[in-house]
C-alpha positions as CSV (number, residue, x, y, z in Angstrom):
1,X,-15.1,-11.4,8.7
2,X,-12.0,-10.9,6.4
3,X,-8.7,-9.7,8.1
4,X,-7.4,-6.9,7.2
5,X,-3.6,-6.6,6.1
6,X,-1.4,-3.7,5.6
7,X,1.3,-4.5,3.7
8,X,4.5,-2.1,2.8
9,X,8.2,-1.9,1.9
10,X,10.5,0.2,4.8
11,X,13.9,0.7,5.0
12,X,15.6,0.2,8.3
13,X,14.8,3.4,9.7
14,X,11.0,2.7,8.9
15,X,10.5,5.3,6.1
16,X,8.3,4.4,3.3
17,X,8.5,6.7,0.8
18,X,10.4,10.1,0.2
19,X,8.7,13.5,0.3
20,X,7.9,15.6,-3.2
21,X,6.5,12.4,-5.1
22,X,6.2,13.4,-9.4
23,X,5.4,11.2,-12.3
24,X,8.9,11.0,-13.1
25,X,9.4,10.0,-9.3
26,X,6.9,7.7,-8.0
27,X,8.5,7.4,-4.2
28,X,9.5,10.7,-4.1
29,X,13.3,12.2,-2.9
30,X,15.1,9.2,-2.3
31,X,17.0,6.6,-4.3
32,X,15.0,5.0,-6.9
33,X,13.8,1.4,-6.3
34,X,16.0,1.3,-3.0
35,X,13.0,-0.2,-0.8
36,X,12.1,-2.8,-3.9
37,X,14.9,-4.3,-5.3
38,X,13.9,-7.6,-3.9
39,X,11.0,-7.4,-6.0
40,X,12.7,-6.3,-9.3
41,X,16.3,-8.7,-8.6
42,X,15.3,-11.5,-7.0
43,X,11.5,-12.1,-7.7
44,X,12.1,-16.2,-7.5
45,X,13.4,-15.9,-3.9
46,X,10.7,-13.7,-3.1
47,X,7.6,-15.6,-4.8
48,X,5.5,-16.7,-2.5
49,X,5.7,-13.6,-0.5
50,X,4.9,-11.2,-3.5
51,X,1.9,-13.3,-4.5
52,X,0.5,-13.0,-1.2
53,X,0.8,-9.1,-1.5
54,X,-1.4,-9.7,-4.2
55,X,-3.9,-12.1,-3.2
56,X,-6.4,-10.5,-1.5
57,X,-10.2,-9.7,-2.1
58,X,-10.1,-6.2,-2.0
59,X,-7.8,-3.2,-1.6
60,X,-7.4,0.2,0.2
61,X,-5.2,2.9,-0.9
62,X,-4.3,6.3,-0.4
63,X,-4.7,9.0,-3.7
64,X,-0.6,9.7,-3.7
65,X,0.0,5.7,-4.4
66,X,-2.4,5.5,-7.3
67,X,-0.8,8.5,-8.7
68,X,1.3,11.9,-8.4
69,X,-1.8,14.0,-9.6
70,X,-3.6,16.4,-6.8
71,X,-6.4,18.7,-7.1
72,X,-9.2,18.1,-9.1
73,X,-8.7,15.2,-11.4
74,X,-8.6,17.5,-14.2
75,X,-5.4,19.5,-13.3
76,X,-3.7,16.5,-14.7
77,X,-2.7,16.5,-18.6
78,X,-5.1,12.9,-19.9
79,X,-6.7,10.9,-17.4
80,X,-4.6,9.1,-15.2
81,X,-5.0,5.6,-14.8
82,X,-2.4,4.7,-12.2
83,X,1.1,3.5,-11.9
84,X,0.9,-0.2,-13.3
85,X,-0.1,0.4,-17.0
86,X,-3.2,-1.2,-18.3
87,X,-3.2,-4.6,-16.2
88,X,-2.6,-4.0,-12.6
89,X,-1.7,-6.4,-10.5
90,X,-4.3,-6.6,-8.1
91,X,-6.8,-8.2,-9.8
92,X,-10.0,-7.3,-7.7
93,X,-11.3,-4.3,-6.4
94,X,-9.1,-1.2,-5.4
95,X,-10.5,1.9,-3.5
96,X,-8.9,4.9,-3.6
97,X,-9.1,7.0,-1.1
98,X,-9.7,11.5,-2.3
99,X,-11.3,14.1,-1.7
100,X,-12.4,14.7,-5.3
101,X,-15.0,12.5,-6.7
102,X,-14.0,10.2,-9.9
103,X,-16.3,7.7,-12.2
104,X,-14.9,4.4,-11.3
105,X,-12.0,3.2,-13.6
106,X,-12.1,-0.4,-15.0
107,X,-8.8,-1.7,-15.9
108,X,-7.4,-5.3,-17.9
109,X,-7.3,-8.0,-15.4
110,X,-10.2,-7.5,-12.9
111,X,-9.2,-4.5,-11.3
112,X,-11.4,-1.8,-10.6
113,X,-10.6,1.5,-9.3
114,X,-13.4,3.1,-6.9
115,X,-12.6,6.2,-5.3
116,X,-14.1,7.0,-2.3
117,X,-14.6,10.5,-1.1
118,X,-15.9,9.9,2.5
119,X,-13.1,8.3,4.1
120,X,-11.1,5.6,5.3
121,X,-14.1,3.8,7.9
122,X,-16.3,3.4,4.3
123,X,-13.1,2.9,2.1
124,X,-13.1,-0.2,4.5
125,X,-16.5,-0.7,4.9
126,X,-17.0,-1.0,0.8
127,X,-13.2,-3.5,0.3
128,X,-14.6,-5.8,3.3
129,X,-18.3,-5.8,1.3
130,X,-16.3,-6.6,-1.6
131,X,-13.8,-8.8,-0.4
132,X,-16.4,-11.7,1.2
133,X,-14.2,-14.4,3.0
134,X,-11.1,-12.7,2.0
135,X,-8.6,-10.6,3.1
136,X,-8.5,-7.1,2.3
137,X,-4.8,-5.4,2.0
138,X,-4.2,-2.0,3.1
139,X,-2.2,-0.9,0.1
140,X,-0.4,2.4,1.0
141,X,1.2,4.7,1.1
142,X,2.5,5.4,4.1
143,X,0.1,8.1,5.5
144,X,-2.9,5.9,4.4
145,X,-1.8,3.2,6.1
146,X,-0.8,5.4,9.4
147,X,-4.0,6.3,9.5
148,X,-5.9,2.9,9.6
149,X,-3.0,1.4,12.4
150,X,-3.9,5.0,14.6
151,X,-7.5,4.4,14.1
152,X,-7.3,0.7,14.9
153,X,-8.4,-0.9,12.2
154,X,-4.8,-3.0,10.7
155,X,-5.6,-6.9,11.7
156,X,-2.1,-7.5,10.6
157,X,1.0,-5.7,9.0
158,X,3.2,-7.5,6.3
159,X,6.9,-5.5,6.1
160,X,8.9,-5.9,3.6
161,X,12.3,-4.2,5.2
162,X,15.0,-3.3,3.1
163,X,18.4,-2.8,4.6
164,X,19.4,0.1,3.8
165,X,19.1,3.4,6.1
166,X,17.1,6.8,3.7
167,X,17.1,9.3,6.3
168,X,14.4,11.8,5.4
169,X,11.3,10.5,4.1
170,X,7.8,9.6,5.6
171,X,7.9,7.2,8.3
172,X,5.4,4.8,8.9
173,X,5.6,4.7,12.3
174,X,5.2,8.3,13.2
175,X,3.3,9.5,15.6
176,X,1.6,6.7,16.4
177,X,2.3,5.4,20.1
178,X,1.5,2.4,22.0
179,X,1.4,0.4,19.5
180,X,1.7,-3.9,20.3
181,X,2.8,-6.4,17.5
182,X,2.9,-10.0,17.6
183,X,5.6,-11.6,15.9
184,X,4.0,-14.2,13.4
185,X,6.5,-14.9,11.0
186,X,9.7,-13.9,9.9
187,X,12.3,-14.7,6.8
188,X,15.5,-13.3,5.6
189,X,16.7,-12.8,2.0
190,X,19.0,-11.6,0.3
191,X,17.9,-7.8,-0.4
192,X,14.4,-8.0,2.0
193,X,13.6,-9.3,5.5
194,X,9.8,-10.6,5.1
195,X,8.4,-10.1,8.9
196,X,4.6,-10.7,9.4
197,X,2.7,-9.1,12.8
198,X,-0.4,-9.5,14.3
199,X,-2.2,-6.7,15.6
200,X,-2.5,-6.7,19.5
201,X,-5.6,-4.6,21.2
């Protein structure tokens, strides 16, 4: 059976993103890019780490990280298509996690957007169908990801902490107690500490 991954960027007070997320501001009210500028800087010291964020069979996200629109799809001006333009980088299936049914979206690349209306057990259930032998990556954001490590079903996390301190924002780790990690890996750069945990149940 694949293992499933969560992967996500945290500054060092464990917040993920910032509240009031818009088009304009895809992690909401905090400084822009301040949890990824080891992605955007130093992408060479970082390789082999960003390709395994994006090397797995099959994906899980949340509505708010493909997009800022809520309601009905239709509330939006156009139809959105996600954050990443017309070649995404996940290259496989990607199911999106709403409570408003959508016609699945076929992007360049081999991604395909399903979204799935009846929550995060079949979310799963459908990425490990699709995913075979492979991994599937719990993409985010942060309450998505909360919610599979509360209902037990994270394998692994991959953290990507930046060090810098936000303050306000939503923290990964909230409200969710009791919760042992394995130390698997671990590597310092310049702008990101890559640490990899196991799971323990």
């Amino acid at each position: 059976m694949s293992t499933v991954i969560a992967t996500m960027s945290l500054s060092l007070d464990g917040v993920g993103a910032g509240e009031n997320q818009t088009e304009q501001r895809p992690f909401g009210d905090m400084p822009e890019g301040v949890l990824h500028r080891w992605m955007f800087e130093t992408p060479d010291e970082n390789r082999a780490e960003m390709d395994a964020i994006v090397s797995a069979g099959a994906y899980v996200m949340g509505r708010h990280m493909f997009g800022p629109v809520r309601g009905e799809w239709s509330s939006h001006p156009g139809p959105w298509r996600g954050w990443w333009g017309p070649n995404p980088p996940y290259h496989a299936p990607v199911f999106v996690l709403t409570h408003h049914p959508r016609e699945s979206l076929e992007m360049e690349g081999g991604t395909v957007f399903h979204f799935v209306t009846d929550g995060i057990h079949a979310a799963l259930e459908r990425a490990r169908e699709a995913a075979g032998e492979r991994n599937v990556h719990i993409a985010g954001g942060v309450s998505t990801t909360r919610a599979y490590l509360q209902a037990g079903l994270v394998d692994e996390l991959m953290l990507q902490i930046a060090p810098v301190v936000v303050g306000d924002g939503l923290r990964l780790f909230e409200g969710i107690d009791g919760l042992a990690l394995e130390q698997l890996s671990v590597r310092a750069a310049s702008l990101v500490t890559h640490v990899r945990y196991r799971v323990v149940r």
